[in-house]
PDB file of N, CA, C and O in Angstrom:
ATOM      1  N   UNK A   1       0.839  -1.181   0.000  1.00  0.00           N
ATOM      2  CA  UNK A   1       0.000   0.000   0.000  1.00  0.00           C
ATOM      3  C   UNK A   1       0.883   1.243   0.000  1.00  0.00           C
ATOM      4  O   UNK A   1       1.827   1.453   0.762  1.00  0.00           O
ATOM      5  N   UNK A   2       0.490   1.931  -0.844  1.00  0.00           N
ATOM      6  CA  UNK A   2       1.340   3.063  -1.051  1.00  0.00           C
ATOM      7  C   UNK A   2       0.559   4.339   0.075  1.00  0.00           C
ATOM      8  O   UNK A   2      -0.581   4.800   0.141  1.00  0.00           O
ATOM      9  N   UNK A   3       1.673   4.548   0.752  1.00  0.00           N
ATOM     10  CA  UNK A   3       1.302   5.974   2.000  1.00  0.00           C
ATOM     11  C   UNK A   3       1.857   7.191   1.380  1.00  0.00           C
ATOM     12  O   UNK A   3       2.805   7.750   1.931  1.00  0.00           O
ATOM     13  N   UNK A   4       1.184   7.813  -0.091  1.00  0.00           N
ATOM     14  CA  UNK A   4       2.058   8.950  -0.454  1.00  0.00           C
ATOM     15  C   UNK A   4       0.828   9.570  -0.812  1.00  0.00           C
ATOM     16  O   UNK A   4      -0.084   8.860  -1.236  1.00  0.00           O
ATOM     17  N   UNK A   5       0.673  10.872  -0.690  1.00  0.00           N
ATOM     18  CA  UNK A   5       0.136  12.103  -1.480  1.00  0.00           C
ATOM     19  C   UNK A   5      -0.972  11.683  -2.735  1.00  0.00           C
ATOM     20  O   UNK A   5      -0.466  11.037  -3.652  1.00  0.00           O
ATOM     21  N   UNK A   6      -2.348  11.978  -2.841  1.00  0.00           N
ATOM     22  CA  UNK A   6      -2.602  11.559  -4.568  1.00  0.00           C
ATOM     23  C   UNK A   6      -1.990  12.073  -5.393  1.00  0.00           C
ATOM     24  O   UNK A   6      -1.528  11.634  -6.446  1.00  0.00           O
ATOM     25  N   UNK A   7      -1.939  13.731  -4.617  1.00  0.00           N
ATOM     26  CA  UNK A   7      -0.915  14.395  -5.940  1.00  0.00           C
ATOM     27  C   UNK A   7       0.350  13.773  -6.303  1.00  0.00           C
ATOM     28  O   UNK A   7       0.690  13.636  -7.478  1.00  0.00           O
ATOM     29  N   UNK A   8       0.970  13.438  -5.423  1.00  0.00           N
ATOM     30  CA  UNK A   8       2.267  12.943  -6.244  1.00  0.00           C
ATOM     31  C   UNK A   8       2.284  11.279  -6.545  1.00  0.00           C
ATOM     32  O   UNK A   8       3.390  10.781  -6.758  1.00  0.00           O
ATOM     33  N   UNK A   9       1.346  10.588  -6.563  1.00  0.00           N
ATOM     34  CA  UNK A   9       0.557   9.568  -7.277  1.00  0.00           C
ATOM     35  C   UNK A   9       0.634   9.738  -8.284  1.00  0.00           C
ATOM     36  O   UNK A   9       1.472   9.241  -9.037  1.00  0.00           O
ATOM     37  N   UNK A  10      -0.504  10.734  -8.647  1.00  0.00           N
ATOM     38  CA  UNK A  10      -0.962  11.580 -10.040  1.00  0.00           C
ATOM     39  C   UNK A  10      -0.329  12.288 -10.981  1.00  0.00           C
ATOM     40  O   UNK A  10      -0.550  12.456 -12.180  1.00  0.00           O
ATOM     41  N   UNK A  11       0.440  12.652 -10.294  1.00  0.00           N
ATOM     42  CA  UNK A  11       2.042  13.330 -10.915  1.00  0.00           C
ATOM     43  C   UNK A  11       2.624  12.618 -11.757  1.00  0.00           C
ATOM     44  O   UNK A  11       2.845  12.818 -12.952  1.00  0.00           O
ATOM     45  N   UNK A  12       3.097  10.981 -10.475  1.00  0.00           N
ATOM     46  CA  UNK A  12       3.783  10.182 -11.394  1.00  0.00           C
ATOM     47  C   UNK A  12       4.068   9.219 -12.620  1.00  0.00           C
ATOM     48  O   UNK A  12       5.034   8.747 -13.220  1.00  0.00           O
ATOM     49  N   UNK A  13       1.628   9.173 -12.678  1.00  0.00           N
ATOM     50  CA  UNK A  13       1.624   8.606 -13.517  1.00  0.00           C
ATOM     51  C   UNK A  13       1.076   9.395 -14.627  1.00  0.00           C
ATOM     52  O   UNK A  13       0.546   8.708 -15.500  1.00  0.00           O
ATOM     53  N   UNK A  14       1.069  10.826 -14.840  1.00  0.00           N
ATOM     54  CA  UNK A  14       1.373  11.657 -15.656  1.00  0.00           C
ATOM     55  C   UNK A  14       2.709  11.475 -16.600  1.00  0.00           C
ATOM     56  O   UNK A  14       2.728  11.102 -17.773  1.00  0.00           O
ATOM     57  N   UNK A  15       3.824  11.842 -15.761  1.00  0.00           N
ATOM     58  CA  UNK A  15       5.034  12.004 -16.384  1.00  0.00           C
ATOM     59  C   UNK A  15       5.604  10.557 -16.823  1.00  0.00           C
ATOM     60  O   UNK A  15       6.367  10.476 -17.786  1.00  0.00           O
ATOM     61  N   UNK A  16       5.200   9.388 -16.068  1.00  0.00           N
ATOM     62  CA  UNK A  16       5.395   8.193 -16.566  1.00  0.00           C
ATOM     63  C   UNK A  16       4.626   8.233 -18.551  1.00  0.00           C
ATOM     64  O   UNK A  16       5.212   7.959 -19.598  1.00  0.00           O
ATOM     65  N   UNK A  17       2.847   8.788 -18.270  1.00  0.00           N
ATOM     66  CA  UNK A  17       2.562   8.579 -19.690  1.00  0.00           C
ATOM     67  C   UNK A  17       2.937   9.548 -21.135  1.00  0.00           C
ATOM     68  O   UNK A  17       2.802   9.373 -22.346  1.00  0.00           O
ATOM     69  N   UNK A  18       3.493  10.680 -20.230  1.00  0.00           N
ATOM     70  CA  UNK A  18       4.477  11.730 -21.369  1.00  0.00           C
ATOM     71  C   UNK A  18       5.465  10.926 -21.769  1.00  0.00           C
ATOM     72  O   UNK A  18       5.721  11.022 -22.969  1.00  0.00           O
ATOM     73  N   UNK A  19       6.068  10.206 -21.190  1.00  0.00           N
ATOM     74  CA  UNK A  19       7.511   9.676 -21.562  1.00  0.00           C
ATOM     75  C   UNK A  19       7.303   7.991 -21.715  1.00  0.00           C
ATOM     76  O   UNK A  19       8.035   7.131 -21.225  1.00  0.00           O
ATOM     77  N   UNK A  20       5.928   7.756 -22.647  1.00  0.00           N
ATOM     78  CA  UNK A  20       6.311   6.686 -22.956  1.00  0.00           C
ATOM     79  C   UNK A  20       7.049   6.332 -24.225  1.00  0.00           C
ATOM     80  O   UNK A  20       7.476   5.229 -24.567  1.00  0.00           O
ATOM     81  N   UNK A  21       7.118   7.624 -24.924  1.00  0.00           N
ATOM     82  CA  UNK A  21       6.999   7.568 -26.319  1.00  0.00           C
ATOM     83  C   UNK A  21       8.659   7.258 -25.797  1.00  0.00           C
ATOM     84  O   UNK A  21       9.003   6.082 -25.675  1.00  0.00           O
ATOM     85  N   UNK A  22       9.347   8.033 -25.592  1.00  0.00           N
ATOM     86  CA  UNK A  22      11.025   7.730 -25.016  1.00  0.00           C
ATOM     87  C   UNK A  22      11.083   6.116 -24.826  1.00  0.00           C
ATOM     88  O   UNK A  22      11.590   5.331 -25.628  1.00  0.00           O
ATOM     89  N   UNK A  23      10.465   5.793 -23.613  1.00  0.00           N
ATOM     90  CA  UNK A  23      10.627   4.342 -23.577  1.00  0.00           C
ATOM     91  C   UNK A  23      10.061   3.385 -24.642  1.00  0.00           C
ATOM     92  O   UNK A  23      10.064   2.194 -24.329  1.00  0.00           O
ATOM     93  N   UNK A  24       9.731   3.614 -25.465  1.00  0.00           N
ATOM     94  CA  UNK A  24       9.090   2.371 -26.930  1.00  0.00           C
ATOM     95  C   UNK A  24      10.222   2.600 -27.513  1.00  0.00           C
ATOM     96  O   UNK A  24      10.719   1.566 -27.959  1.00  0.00           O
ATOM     97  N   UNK A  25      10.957   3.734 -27.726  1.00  0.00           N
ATOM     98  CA  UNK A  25      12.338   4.536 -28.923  1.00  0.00           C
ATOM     99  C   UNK A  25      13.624   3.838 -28.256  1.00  0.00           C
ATOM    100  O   UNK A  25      14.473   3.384 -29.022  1.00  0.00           O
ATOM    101  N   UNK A  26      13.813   3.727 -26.848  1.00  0.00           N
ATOM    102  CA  UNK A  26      14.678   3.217 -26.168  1.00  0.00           C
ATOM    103  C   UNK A  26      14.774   1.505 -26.563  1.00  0.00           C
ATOM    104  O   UNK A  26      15.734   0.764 -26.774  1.00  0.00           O
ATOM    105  N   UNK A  27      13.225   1.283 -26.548  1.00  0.00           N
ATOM    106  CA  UNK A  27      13.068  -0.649 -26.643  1.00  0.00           C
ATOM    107  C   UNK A  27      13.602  -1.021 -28.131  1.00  0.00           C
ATOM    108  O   UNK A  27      14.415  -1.919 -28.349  1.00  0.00           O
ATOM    109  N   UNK A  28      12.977  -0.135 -29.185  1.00  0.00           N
ATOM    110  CA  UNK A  28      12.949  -0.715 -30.105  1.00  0.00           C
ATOM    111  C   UNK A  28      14.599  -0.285 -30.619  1.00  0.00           C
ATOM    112  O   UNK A  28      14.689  -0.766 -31.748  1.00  0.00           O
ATOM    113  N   UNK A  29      15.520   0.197 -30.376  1.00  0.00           N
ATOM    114  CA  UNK A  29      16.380   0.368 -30.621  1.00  0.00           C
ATOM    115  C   UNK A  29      17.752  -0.736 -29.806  1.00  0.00           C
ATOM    116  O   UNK A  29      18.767  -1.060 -30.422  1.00  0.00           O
ATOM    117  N   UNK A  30      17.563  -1.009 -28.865  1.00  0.00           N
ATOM    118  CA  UNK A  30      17.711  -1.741 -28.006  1.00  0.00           C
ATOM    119  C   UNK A  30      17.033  -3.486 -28.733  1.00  0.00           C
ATOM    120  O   UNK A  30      17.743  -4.484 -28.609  1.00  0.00           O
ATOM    121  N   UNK A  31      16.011  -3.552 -29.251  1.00  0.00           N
ATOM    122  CA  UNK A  31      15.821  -4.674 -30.008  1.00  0.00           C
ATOM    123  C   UNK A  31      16.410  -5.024 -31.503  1.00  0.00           C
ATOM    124  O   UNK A  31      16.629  -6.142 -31.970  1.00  0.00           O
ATOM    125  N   UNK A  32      16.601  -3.752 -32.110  1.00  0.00           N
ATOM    126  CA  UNK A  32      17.034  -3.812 -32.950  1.00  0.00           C
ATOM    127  C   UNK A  32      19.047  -4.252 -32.815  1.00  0.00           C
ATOM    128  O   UNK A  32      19.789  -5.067 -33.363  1.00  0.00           O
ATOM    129  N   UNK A  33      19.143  -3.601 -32.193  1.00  0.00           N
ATOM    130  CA  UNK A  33      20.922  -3.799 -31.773  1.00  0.00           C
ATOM    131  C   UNK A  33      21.227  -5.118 -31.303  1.00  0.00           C
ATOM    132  O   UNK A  33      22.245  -5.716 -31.652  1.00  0.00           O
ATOM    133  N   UNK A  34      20.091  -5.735 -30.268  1.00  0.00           N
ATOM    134  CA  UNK A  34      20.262  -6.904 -30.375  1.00  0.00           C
ATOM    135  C   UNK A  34      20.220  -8.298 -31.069  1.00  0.00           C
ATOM    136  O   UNK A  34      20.676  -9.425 -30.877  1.00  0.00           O
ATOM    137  N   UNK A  35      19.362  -7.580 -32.065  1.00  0.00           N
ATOM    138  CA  UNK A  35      18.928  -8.410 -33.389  1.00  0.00           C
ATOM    139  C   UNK A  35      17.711  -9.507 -33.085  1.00  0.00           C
ATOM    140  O   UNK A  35      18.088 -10.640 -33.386  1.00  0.00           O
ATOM    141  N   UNK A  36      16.751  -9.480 -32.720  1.00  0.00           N
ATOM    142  CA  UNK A  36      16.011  -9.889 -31.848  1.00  0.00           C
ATOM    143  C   UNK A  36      14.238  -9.479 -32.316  1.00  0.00           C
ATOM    144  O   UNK A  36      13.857  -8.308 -32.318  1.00  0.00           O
ATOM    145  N   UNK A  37      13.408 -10.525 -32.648  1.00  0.00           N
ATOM    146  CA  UNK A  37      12.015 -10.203 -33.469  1.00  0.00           C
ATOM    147  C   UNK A  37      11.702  -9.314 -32.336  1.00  0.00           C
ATOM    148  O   UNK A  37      11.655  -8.084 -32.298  1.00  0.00           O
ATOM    149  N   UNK A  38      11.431 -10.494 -31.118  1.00  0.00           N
ATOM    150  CA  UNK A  38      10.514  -9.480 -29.705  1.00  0.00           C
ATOM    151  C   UNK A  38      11.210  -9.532 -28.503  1.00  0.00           C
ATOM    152  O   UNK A  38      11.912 -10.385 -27.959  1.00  0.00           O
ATOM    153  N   UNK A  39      10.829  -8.371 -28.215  1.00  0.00           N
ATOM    154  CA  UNK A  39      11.894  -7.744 -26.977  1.00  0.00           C
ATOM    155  C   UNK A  39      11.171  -8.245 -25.458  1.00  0.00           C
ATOM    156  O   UNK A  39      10.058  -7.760 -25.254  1.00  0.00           O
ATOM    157  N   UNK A  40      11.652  -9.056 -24.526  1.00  0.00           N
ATOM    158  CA  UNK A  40      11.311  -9.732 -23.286  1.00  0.00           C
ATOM    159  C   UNK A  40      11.630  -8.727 -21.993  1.00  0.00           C
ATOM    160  O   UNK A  40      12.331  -7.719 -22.084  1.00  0.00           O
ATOM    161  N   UNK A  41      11.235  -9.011 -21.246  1.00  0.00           N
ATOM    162  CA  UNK A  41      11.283  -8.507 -19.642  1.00  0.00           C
ATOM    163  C   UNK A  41      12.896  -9.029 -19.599  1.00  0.00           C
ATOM    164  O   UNK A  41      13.697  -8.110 -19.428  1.00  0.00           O
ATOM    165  N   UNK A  42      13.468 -10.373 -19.730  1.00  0.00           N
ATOM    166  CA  UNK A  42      14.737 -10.722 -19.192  1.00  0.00           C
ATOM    167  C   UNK A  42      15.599  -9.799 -20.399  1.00  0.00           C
ATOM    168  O   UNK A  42      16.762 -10.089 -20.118  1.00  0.00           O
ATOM    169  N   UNK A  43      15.648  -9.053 -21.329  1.00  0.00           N
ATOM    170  CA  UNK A  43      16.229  -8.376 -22.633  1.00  0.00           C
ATOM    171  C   UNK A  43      17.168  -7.205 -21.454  1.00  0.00           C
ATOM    172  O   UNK A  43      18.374  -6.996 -21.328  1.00  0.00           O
ATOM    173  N   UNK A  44      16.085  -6.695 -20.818  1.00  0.00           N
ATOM    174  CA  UNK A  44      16.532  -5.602 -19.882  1.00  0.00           C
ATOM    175  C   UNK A  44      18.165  -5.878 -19.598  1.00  0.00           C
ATOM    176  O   UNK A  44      19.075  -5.054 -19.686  1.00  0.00           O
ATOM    177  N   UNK A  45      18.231  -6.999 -19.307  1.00  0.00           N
ATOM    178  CA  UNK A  45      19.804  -7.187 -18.578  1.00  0.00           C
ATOM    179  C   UNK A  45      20.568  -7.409 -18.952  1.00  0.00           C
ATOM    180  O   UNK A  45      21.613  -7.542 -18.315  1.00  0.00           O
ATOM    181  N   UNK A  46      20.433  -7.596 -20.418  1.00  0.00           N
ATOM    182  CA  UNK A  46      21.413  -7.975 -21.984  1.00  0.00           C
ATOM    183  C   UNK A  46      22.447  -6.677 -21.840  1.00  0.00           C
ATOM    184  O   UNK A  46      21.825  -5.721 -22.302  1.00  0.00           O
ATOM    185  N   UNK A  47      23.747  -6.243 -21.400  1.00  0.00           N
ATOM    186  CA  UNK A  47      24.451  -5.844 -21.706  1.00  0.00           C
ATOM    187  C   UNK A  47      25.190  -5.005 -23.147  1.00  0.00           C
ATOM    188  O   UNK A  47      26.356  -4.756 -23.453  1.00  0.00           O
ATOM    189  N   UNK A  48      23.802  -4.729 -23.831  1.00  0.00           N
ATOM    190  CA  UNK A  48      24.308  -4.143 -24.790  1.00  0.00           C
ATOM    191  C   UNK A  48      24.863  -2.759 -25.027  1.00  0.00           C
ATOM    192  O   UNK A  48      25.690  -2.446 -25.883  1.00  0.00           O
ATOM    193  N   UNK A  49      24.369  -2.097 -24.271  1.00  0.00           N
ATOM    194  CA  UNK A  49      25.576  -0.610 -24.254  1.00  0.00           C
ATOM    195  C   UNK A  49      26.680  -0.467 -24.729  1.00  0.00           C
ATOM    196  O   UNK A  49      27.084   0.441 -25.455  1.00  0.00           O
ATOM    197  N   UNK A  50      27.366  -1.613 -24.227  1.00  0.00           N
ATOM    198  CA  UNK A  50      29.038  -1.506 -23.964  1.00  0.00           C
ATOM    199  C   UNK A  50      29.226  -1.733 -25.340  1.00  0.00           C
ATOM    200  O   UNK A  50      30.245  -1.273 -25.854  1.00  0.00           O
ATOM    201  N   UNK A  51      28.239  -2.503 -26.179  1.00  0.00           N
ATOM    202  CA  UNK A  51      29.087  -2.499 -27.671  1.00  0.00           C
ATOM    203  C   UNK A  51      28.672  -1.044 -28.474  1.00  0.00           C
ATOM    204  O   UNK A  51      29.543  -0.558 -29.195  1.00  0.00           O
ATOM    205  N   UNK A  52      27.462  -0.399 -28.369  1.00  0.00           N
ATOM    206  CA  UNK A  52      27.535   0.906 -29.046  1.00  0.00           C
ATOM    207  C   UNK A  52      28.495   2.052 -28.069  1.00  0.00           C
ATOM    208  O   UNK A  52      28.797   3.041 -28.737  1.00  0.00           O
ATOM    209  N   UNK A  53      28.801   2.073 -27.219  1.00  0.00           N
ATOM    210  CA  UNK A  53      29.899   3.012 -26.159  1.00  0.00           C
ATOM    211  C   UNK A  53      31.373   2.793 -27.311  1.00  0.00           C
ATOM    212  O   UNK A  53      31.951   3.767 -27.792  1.00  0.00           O
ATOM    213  N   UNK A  54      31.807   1.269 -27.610  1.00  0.00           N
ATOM    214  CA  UNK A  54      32.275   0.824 -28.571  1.00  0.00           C
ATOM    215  C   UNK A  54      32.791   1.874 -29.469  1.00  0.00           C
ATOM    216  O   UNK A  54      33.856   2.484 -29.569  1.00  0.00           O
ATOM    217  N   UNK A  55      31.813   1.870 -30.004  1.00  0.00           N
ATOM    218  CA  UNK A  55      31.552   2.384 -31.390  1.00  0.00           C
ATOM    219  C   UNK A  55      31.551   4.095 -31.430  1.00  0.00           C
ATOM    220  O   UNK A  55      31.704   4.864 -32.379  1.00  0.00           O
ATOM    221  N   UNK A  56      31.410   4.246 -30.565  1.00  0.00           N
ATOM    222  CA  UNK A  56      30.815   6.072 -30.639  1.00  0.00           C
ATOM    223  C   UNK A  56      32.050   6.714 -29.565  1.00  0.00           C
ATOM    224  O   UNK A  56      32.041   7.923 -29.330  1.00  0.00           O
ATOM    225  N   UNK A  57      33.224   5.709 -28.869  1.00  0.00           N
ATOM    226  CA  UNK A  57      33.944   6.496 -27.993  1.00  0.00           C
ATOM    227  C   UNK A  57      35.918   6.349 -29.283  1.00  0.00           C
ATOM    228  O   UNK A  57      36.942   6.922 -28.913  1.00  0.00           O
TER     229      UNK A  57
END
């Protein structure tokens, strides 16, 4: 049970639904790099950063 404020409830799931469009742009790029049809809950922990850091440092 959450003991917080509605407002900042309401807040959070405001700014959570502004910024989903970020998080779909994040997934599908992230699926794509991995080479991968559909992107899973366990995908999250796939280490792929380190090869575009790679590439761009």
């Amino acid at each position: 049970m959450c003991h917080c404020p509605n407002k900042v409830f309401s807040n959070l799931v405001e700014v959570a639904k502004e910024n989903i469009d970020v998080i779909s742009e994040f997934n599908a790029l992230k699926q794509e790099e991995l080479g991968i049809e559909a992107l899973h809950f366990y995908d999250n922990y796939v280490p792929w950063l380190v090869k575009l850091l790679k590439i761009f440092l």
